[in-house]
Legacy VTK file of the C-alpha trace (Angstrom):
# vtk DataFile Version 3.0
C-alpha trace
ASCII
DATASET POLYDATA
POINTS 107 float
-7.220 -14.632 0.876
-7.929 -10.640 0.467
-6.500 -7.789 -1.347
-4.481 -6.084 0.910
-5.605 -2.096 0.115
-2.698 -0.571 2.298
0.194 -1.907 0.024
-1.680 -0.800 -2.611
-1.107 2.607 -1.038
1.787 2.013 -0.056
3.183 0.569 -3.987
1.532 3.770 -5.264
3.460 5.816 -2.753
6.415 4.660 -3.799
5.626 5.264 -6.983
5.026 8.298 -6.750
1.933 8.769 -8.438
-1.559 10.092 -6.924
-4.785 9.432 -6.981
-5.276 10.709 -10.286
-2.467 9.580 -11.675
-3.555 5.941 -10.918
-6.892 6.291 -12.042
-5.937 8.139 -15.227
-3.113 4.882 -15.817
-5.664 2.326 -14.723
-8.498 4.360 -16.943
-11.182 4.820 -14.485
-12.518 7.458 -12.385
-10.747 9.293 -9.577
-13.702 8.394 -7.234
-13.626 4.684 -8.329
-9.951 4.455 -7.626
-10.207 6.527 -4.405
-13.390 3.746 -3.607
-10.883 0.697 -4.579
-8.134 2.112 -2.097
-10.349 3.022 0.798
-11.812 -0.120 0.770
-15.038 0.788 -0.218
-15.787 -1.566 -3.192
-15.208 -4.719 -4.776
-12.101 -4.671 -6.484
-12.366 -6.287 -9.872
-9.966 -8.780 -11.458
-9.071 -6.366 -14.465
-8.351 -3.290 -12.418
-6.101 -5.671 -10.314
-4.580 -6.606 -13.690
-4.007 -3.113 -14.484
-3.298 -2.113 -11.048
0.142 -4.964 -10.698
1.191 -3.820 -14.200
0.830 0.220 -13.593
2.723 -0.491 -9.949
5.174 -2.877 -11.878
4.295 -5.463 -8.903
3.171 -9.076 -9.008
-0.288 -10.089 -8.094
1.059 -11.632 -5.201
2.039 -8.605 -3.582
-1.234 -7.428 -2.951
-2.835 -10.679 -2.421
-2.438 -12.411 1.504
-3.870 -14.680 3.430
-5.935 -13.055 6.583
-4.388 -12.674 10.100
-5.385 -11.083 13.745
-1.270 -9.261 12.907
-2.525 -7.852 9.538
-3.921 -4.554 10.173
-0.551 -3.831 12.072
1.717 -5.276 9.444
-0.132 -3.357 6.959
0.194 0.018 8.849
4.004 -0.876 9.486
3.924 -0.978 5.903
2.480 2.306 5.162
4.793 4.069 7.912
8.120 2.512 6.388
6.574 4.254 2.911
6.453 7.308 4.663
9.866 7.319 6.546
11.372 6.990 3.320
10.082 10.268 2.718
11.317 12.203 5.607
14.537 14.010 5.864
17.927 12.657 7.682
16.940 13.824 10.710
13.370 12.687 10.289
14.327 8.992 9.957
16.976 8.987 12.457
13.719 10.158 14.977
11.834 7.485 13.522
13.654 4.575 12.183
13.830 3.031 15.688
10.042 3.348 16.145
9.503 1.210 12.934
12.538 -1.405 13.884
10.552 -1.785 17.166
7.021 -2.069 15.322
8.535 -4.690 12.900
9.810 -6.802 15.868
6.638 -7.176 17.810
5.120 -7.985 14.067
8.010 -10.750 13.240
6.557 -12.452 16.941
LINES 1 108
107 0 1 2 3 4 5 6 7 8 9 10 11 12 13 14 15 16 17 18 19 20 21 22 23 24 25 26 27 28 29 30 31 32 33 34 35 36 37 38 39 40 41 42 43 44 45 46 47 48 49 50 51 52 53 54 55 56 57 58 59 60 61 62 63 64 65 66 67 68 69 70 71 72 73 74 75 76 77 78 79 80 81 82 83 84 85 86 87 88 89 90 91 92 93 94 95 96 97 98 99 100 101 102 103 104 105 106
């Protein structure tokens, strides 16, 4: 099992909340929380604690077991977070792209 950084982005996204919002919710630096997203250091069980409660999202949402498909699932992921940000038109352009993504990742 791993800690699946991109729906981490992707919960805070939603959220609405930057960087420095999570790190100022989570109480730790903006460069450690910047480090726990990228990837770029251990995450620790009590800033996962405090990550799932600030993101109002179980444990188990971040949590998976590791696939050769998880890199894509995870950046399907991150673009459906984003299309929910574009306008009418913008997800009309794009909403097909992601319904074909999610099929080959479904396979």
């Amino acid at each position: 099992m791993q800690f699946n950084y991109y729906k981490l982005k992707a919960a805070r996204n939603l959220k609405g909340y930057s960087i420095e919002e999570m790190a100022r919710r989570i109480g730790i630096d903006v460069h450690a929380y910047w480090r726990i997203e990228s990837d770029k250091t251990q995450l620790k069980v009590h800033h996962l604690l405090k990550i799932a409660t600030v993101l109002e999202q179980p444990i188990s949402y971040f949590v998976e077991e590791n696939e050769p498909i998880t890199d894509v699932v995870n950046r399907v992921t991150e673009l459906r977070v984003l299309l929910e940000r574009l306008d009418d038109e913008g997800k009309i352009q794009y909403s097909g792209l992601l319904q074909s993504l999610e099929v080959v990742c479904s396979t």
